[in-house]
N, C-alpha and C positions, 0 to 999 in steps of 0.2 A: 441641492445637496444630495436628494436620492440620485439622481440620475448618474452625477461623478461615483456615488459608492457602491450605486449597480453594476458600472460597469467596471469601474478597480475589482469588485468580487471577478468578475467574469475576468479578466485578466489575471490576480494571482492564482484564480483556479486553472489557466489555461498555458500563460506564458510568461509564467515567470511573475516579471513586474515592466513588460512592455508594455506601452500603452499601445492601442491599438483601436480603433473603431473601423463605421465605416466608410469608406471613398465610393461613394456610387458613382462618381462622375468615371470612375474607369467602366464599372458594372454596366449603367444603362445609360451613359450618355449626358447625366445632370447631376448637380447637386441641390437636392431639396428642394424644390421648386419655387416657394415661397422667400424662404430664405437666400436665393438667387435673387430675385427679382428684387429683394433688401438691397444685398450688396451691390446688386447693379446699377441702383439709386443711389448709393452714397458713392460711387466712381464715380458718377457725372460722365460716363464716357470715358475713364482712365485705364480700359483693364490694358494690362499688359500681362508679358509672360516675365513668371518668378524662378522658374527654373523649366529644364527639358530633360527628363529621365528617359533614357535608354528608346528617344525619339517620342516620347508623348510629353505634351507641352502643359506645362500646369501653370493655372492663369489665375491673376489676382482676385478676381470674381469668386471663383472656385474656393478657394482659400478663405476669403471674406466671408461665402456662404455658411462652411464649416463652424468660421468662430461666431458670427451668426447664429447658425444651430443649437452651439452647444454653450453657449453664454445667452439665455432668456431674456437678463434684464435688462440686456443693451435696449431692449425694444422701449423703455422707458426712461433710460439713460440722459441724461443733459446730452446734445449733440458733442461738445465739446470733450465731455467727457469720455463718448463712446469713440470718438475719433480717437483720442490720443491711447483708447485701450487694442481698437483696431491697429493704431499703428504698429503698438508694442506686443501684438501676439501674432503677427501675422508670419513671422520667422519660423516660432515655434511651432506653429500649425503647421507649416510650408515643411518642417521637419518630419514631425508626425506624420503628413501624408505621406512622404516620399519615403519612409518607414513603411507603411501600410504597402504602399504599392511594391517596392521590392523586397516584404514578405508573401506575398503576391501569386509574385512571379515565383519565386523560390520553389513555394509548394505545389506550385502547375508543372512545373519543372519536375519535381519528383514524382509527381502525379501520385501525390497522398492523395486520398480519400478517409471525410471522414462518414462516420454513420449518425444516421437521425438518432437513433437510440443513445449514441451518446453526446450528442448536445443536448436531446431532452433532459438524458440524468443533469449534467449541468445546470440547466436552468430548473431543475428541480431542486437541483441543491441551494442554485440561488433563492429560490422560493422561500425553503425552508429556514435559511439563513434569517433571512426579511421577516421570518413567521409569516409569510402571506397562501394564501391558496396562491393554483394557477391562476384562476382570475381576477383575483385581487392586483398578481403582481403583473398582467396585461391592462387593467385599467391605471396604474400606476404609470406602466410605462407611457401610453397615451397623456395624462396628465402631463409628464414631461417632455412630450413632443417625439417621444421614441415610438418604436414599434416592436412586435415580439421576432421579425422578420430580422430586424436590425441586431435585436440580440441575439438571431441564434447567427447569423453571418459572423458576427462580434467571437461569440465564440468558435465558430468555424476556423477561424483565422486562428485563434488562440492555439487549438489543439491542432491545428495541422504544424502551427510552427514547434510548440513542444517534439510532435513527432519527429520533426525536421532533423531539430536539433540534437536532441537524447540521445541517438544514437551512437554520433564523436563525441559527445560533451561528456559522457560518465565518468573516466578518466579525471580530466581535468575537474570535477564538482566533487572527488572523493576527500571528505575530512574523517579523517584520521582520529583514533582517539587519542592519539600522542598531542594532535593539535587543540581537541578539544581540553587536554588538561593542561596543555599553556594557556590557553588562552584565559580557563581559571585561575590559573595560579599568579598570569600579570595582572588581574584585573581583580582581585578579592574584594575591594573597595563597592564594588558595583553589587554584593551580595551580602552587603550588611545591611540587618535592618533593624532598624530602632523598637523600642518598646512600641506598642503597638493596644490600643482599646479597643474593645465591642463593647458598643454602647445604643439602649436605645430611648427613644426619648417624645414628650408627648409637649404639644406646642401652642402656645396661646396667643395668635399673631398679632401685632401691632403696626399700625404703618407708617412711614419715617413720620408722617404730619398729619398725627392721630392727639387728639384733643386731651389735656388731662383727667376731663371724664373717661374719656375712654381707654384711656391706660390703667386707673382706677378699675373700672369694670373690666375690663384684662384680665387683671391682678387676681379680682375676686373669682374670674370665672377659674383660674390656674391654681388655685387656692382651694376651690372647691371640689377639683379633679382630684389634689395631694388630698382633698380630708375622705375620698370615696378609696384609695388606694393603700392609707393608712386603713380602713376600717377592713379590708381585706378582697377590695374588689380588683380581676388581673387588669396588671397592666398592658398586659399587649390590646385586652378586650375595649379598656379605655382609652387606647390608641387609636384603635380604628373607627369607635365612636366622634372622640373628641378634639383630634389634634387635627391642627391646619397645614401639619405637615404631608407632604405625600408621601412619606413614609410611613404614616399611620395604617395606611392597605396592608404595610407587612408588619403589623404591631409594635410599629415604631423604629424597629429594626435600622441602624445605620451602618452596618457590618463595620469592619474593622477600621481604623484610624489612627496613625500616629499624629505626636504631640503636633498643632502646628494647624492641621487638617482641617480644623473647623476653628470657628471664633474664638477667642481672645479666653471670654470669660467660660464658652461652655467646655473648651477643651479643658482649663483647669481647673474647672470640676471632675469632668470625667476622669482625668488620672488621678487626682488626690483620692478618687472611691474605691473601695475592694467591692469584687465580683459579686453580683449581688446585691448590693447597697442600693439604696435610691437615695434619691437629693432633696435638696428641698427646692425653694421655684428658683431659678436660675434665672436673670433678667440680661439680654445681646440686644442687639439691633434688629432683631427682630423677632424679638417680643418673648414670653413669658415659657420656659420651659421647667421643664420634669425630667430628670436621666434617671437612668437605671443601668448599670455597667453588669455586661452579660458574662466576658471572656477580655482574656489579657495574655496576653503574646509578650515576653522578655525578648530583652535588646538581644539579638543573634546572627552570626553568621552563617547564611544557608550554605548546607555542606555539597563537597563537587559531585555526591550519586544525586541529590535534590536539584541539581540545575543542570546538569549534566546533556539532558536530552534539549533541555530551550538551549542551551549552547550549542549544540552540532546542528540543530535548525537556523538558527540567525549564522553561524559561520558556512551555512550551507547557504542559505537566500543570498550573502554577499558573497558567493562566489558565482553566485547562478548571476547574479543582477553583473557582476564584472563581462561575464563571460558575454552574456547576451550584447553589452552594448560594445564590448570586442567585436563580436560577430555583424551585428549591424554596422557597423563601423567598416568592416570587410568589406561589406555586399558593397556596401557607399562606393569604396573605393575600385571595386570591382565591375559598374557599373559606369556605362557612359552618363556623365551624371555633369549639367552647367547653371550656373545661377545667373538670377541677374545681379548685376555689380552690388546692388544695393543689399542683398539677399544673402549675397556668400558667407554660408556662415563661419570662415577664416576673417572675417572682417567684422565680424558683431560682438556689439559688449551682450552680456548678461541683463535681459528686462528685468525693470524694477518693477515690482507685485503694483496695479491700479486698482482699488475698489471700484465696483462699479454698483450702484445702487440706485433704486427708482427715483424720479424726480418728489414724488407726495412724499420720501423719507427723508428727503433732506430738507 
């Protein structure tokens, strides 16, 4: 999971929302070396070519290698499994490269250059993002099989294609504030929101197949927290002693919550209480709780200066995210570009999602 949200960060910070990684096999010759020799085992001797971009031949191996890389758990996969997840991403991947390489070219072509200074900011930002030091988020990377080499190329690509493109794209990426107040005014529906609790709460766990001694002593232990809180001791201080919740770190605190949000019984509690109020032991599915309702939010419609700005941002991302795969869409077409028959993607349905999970978890 880190590894996809390292590198989605490095991507919206860089290019939009293309995916992008990297193709070493243009760079130096291979891809991954290990992960080669994977995929060249499960060919049996089958590679062929899946496609030929503007005369460099890009081969099933290669491609195998990639989804290889960057799916870990095929290495533990049921074979059958990991075949039929091979079969079904090897399109998608074949895409992606061939993306990668004719944004590539593009920027050699221009002869952007970027500077180390700002892929460092970058990956500092990503750092920061993560809460990691630098070295936290180099051993990280390594843990996922990446490298810090890979991310700053990752984003090298990133910001050279932004520059690429920025320059004709401005134009066509301007939203208007004429657009931004239709877009409010068809969509009002989307900025109501419901009454709303803060509420926070101290917890006495139970487990589904917990003994009726033990729910008994549960009870008493949750009973004994309410007679230390009635006698005037805080509750957020008895949160963080006493509750099995991991919101006891922030004294129980569950920020805000409309009707719905939590269990059956403890949410209607917490809206039946005014601000302030504590409860008495509230008993859910999992186990013996304490509320205390902090803040309360009425049903409201956020007004068009309150949303205003996240509107001309997401009306902005969908024009960038249009634009880009127009433009990619061009190079394609602009590009000596052949599949193999089987590969054309004029010819392919839409892959259906495959789990792919370790064999000791099934």
């Amino acid at each position: 999971m880190f590894n996809r949200t390292l590198m989605s960060l490095a991507v919206l910070l860089c290019v939009f929302s293309v995916s992008v990684d990297v193709y070493s096999a243009k760079e130096d010759g291979e891809v991954n070396g290990k992960a080669k020799e994977a995929a060249a085992e499960d060919n049996s001797g089958a590679d062929k070519e899946l496609a030929v971009l503007n005369g460099i031949k890009i081969m099933k191996s290669d491609i195998d290698a990639r989804i290889i890389k960057d799916t870990p758990q095929l290495a533990t996969a049921e074979e059958s499994v990991k075949k039929q997840y091979m079969d079904r991403s090897r399109g998608q991947m074949l895409d992606r490269v061939i993306t990668e390489m004719l944004i590539d070219d593009k920027i050699q072509a221009g002869k952007i250059k970027i500077s180390e200074d700002d892929i460092n900011e970058e990956i500092q930002n990503i750092a920061d993002t993560q809460g990691m030091s630098m070295e936290e988020l180099d051993a990280r990377l390594k843990e996922v099989g990446r490298s810090m080499k890979e991310l700053k190329d990752n984003i090298r690509r990133g910001l050279g294609f932004k520059a690429l493109i920025e320059d004709f794209a401005d134009e066509e990426l301007v939203v208007s504030d004429e657009d931004v107040k239709n877009y409010y005014d068809e969509n009002t529906q989307q900025f109501k929101q419901p009454e709303q609790v803060r509420a926070s709460h101290i917890l006495v766990k139970v487990e589904k197949d917990a003994s009726e001694e033990d729910k008994a002593a549960a009870k008493e232990e949750i009973k004994a927290i309410k007679a230390k809180i009635d006698a005037g001791e805080d509750f957020a201080e008895l949160a963080k002693s006493e509750s099995d919740c991991p919101s006891g770190k922030n004294g129980g605190d569950l920020n805000f919550f409309s009707q719905g949000r939590m269990v059956k019984p403890f949410s209607d509690a917490a809206f039946a209480m005014e601000v302030g109020e504590i409860s008495d032991v509230v008993e859910t599915q999992f186990g013996y709780h304490i509320i205390k309702v902090t803040d309360k939010k009425e049903a409201n419609t956020q007004t068009f200066d309150e949303v205003k700005a996240n509107i001309k941002a997401r009306l902005e991302s969908e024009k960038r995210n249009k634009y880009v795969s127009s433009y990619i869409e061009k190079l394609k077409e602009e590009a000596e570009l052949t599949y193999d028959e089987e590969y054309d993607p004029a010819k392919q349905q839409k892959p259906q999602q495959i789990q792919v999970q370790p064999q000791s978890a099934q």
